[in-house]
C-alpha positions in Angstrom: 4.2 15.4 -24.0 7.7 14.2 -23.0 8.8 17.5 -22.4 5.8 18.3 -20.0 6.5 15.0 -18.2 10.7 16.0 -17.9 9.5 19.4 -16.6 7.3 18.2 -14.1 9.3 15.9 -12.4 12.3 18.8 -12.3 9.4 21.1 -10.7 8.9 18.4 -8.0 12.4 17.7 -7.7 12.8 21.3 -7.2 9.7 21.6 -5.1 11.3 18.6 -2.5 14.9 20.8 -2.2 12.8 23.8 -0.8 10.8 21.8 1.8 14.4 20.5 2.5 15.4 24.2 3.0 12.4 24.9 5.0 13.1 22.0 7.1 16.8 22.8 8.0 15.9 26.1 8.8 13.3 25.0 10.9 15.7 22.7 12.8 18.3 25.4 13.0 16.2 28.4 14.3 13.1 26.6 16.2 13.1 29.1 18.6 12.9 32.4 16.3 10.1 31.1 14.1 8.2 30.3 17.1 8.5 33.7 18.0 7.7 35.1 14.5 5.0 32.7 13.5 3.8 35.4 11.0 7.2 36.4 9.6 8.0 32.6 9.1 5.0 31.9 6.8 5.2 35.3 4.9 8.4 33.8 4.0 7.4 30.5 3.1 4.7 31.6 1.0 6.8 34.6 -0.9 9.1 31.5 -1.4 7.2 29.4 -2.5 4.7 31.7 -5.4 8.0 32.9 -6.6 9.6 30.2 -7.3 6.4 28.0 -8.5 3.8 30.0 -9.9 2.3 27.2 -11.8 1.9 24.7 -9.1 -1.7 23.7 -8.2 -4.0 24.4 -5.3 -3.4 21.2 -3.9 0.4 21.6 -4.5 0.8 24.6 -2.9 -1.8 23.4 0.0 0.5 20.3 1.1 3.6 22.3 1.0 2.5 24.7 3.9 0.7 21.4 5.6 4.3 19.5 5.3 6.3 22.7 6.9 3.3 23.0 9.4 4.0 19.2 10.4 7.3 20.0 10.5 7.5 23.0 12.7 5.2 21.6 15.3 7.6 18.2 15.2 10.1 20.4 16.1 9.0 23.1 18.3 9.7 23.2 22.2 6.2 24.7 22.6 4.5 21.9 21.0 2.9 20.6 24.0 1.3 23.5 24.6 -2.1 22.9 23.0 -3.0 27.2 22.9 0.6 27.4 20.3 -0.5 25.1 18.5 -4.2 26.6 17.7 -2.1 29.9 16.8 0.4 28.1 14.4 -2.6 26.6 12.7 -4.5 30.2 12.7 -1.3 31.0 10.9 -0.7 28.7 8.3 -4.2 28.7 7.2 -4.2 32.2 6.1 -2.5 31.0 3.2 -4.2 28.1 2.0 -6.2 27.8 -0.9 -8.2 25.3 -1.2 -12.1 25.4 0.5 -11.1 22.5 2.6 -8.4 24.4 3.6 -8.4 23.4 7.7 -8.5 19.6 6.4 -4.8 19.4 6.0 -3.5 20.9 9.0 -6.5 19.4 11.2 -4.5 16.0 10.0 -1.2 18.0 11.0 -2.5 19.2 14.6 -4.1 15.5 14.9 -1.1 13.4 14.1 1.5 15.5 16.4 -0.8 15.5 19.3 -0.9 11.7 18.4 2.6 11.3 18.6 3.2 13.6 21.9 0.4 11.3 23.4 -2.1 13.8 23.3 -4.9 12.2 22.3 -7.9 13.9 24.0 -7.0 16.7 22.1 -6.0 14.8 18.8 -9.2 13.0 19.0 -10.4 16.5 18.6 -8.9 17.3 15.3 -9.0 14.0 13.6 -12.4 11.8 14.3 -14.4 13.6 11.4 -11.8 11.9 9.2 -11.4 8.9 10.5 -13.4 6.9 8.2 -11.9 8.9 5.2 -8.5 7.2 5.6 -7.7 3.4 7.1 -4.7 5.0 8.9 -6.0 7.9 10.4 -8.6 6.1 11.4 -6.8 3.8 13.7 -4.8 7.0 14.8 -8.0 7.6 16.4 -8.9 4.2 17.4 -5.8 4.2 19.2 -6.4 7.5 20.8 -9.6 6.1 22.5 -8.0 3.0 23.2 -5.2 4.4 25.0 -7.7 6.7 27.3 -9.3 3.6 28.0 -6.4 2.0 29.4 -5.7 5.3 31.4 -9.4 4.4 32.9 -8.5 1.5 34.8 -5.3 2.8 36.5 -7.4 3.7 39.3 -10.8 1.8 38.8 -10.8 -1.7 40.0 -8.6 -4.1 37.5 -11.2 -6.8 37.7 -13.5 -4.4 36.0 -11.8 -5.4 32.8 -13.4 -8.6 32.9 -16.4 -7.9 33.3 -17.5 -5.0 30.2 -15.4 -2.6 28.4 -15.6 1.0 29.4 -16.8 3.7 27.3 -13.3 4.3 26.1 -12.6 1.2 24.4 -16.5 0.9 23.1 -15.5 4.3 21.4 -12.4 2.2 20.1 -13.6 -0.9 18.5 -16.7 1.3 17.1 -14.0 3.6 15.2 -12.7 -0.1 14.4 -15.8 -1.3 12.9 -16.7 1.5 10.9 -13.6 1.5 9.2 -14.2 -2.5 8.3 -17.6 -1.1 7.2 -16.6 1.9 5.2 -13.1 0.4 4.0 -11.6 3.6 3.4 -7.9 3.3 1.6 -4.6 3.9 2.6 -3.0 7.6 2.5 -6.1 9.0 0.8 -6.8 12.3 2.6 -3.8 13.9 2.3 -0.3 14.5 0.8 1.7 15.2 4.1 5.6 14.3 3.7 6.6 13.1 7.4 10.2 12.6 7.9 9.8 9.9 10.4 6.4 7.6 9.9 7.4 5.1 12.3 5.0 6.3 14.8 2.4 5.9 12.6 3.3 2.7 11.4 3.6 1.4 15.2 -0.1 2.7 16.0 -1.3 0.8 12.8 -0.4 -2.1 13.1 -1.1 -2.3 17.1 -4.8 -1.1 16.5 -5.2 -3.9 13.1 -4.0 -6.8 15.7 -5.8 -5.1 18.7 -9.3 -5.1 16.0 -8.7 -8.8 15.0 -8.6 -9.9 19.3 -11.9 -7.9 19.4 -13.8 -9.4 16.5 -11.6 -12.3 15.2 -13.8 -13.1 11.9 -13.7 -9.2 10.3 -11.3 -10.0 7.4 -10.6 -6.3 6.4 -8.3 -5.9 9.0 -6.1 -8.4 7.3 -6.8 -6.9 4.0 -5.3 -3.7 4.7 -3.0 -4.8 6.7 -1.6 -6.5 3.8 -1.6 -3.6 1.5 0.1 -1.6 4.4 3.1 -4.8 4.2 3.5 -5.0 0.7 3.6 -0.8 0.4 6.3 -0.8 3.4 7.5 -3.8 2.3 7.3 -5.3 5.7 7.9 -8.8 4.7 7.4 -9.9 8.7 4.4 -8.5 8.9 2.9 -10.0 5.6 3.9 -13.5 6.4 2.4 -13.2 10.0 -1.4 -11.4 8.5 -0.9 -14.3 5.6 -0.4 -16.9 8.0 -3.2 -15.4 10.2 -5.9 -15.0 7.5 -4.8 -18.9 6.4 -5.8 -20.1 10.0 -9.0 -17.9 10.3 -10.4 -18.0 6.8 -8.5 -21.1 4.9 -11.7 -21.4 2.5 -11.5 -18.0 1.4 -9.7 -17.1 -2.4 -8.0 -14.5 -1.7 -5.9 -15.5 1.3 -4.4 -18.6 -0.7 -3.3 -16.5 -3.8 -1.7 -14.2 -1.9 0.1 -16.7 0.2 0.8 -19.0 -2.8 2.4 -15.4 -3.9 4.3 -14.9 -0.6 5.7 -18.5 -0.9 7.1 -17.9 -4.4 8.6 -15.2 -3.2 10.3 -17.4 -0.7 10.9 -19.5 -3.0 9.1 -22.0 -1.1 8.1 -24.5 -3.9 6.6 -27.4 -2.6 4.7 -24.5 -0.1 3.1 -23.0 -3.1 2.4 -26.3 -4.5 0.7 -27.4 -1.6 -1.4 -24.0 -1.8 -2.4 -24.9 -5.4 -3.9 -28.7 -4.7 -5.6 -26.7 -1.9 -7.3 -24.7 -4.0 -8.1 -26.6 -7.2 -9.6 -29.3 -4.6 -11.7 -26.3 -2.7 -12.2 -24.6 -5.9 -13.0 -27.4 -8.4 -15.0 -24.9 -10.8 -12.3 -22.1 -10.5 -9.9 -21.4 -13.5 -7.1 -19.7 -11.4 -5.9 -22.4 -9.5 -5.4 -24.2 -12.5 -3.5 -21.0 -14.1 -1.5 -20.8 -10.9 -0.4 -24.5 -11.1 0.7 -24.0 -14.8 2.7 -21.1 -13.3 4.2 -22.5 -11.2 5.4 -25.3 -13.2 6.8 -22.9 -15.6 9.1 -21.8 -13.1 10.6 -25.3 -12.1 10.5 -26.1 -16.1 9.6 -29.3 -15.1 7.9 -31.2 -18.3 5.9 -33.6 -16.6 4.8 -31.5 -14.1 3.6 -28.6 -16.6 1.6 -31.3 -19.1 0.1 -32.6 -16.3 -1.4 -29.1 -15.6 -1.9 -28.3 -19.1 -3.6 -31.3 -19.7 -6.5 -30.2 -16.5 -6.2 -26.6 -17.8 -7.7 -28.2 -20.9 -10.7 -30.3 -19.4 -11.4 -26.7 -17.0 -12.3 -25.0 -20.5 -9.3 -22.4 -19.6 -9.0 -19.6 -22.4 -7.3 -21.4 -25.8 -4.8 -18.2 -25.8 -3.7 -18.2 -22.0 -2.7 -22.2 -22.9 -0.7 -20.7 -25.8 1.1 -18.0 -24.1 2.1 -20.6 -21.5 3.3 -23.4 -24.1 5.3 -20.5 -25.7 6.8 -19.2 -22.0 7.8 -23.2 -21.4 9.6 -23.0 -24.6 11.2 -20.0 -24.2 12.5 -21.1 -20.3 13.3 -24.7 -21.4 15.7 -22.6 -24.1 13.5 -24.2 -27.2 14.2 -21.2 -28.7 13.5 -21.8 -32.1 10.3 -23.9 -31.4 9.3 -20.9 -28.7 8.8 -18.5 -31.9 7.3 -21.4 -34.3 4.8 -20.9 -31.1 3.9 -17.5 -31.0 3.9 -17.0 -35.0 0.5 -19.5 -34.5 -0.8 -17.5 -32.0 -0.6 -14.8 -34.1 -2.6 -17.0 -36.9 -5.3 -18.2 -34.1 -5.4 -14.8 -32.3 -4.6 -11.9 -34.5 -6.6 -9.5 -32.0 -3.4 -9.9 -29.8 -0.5 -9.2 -32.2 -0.1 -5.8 -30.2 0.9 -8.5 -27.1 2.9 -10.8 -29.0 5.1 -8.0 -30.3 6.3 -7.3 -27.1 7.1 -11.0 -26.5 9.3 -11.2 -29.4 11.6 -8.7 -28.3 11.3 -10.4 -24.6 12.4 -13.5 -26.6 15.2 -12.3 -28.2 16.6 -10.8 -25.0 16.3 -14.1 -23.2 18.0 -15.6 -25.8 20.8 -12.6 -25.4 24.4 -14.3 -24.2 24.9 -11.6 -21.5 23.2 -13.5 -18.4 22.1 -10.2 -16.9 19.8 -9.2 -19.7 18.6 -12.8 -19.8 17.7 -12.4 -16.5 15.8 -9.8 -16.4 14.0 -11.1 -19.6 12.7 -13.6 -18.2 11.3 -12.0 -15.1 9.7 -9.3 -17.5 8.1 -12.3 -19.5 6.8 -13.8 -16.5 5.5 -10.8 -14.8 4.0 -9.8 -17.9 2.1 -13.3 -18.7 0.8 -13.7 -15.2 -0.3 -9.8 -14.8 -1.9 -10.9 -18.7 -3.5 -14.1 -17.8 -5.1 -12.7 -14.3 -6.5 -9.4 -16.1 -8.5 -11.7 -18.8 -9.2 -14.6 -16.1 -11.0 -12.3 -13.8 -13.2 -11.2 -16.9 -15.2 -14.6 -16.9 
């Protein structure tokens, strides 16, 4: 199984250096494999089954979708809408798959996106819109840039008064995707050198949705799995501090800013998130958890009986009290006393000797003399307690 794994990753590996190839001949002789449309993919496909046999449908699929992308990125005819029907009448000759024309529908879509095309990228890409959050605020944006085109020459003032048909096509592409929720990066497996123009329509069609109906939290939602993937720590702190003004009652804004503030290392910001919530959320385990945590971190005793003492009177899970007596041990260097600890969990809760196991050799690695490894111990031991103690917390 190790093996398969090893040889996998040098197939991809492998698989990445020949799109590379591709690429730099692509940016080398633009011109010629315009010219030679059919040459060019004969090539990349006679490439491509010789040298990876093996690979699957889907694969081999994205590979010609990811040159496709690539060519049209590059071409001097790519603003001509009739070449780029003939590349894609080209490239999908080869395909495998049944939904063969979903892939380079996305790659015709998102270049006419970024050449500001959009009548004709609405074209390729609205029957996917809902199937993907971020192609479907390509198309959002699509309409909503047409609209703004509309009142260039109709009377400003109309603005005022009702949107035109452009932007009701907008924010009803908008809405769908707060109803449907689709995902991020779902439909396809397209490597794009540069994103950024994705990125830019994103974000400006989330903020542009939340001006046209302010209480639809979804838009924050993705937006925030959109920061933490791009780690965009800007825009994660403004969506945070947006969703905290908007919806301050609501869960799962104030654990994910009490997260962000950690992070910061904003203490007394996260403890003022926590009193928040366990005043909000007075029959709620989690806020007590999250105080616990957080007192863990400033190994502050007083501070951490104080929580242990309400995590107690909320009924909290008897093992999540003893993995976090045994972590304030551990951080407060009570070595000794941080085992005595864990060797009675192990009497109270045999079912979780497979856990504690770990924790022993997190233990001894925090106790190690070499600050490094210490280090990192005890960021493994508290990543792996809280990702622990959230899993069996959400199970009540």
């Amino acid at each position: 199984m190790q093996g398969e794994k090893l040889s996998d990753a040098i197939a991809y590996e492998k698989l990445n250096l020949l799109r590379k190839d591709f690429y730099g001949y692509i940016d080398r002789h633009s011109d010629k494999v315009d010219a030679n449309l059919p040459v060019f993919y004969g090539y990349v496909i006679s490439a491509l089954e010789n040298s990876f046999p093996h690979i699957s449908d889907e694969t081999h699929d994205g590979f010609i979708d990811s040159v496709t992308f690539k060519l049209l990125d590059v071409s001097r005819n790519a603003g001509d809408f009739e070449f780029i029907r003939k590349t894609l009448t080209n490239a999908i000759r080869f395909k495998k798959r049944k939904d063969a024309e979903t892939g380079l529908d996305v790659v015709a879509g998102l270049k006419l996106v970024k050449n500001g095309d959009c009548i004709h990228a609405i074209e390729y890409l609205k029957k996917y819109a809902t199937l993907d959050a971020k192609l479907g605020t390509a198309v959002a944006h699509c309409y909503y840039a047409l609209s703004l085109r509309e009142f260039k020459t109709d009377d400003e003032l109309s603005r005022n008064h009702r949107p035109g048909e452009m932007e009701l096509l907008a924010r009803e592409v908008m809405l769908d995707l707060a109803s449907v929720q689709p995902p991020l990066n779902r439909t396809h497996q397209l490597e794009i050198d540069d994103p950024a123009f994705l990125e830019k329509i994103f974000w400006q069609m989330i903020f542009v949705g939340l001006e046209w109906f302010p209480s639809e939290r979804w838009f924050i939602e993705i937006g925030l799995k959109n920061a933490s993937a791009t780690a965009n720590a800007g825009m994660r702190k403004r969506l945070l501090e947006l969703g905290a003004e908007r919806f301050y009652t609501d869960f799962p804004f104030l654990r994910e800013m009490f997260y962000f503030r950690l992070e910061q290392r904003d203490a007394g910001g996260a403890a003022g998130i926590v009193n928040q919530m366990i005043r909000q959320y007075p029959d709620e385990p989690e806020p007590v958890y999250l105080g616990m945590k957080l007192s863990l971190l400033a190994t502050k005793k007083i501070t951490y009986h104080s929580f242990r003492r309400l995590a107690i009177s909320r009924h909290l899970p008897g093992y999540i009290i003893g993995l976090a007596d045994f972590s304030f041990d551990l951080l407060n260097r009570h070595h000794q006393e941080a085992l005595a600890r864990l060797t009675d969990f192990e009497t109270e809760f045999p079912d979780m000797k497979y856990y504690t196991t770990t924790l022993r050799y997190i233990a001894h690695d925090i106790g190690s003399c070499d600050e490094q490894q210490a280090r990192r111990a005890k960021k493994a031991l508290l990543d792996s307690i809280d990702q622990f103690c959230l899993r069996e917390l959400k199970k009540r």
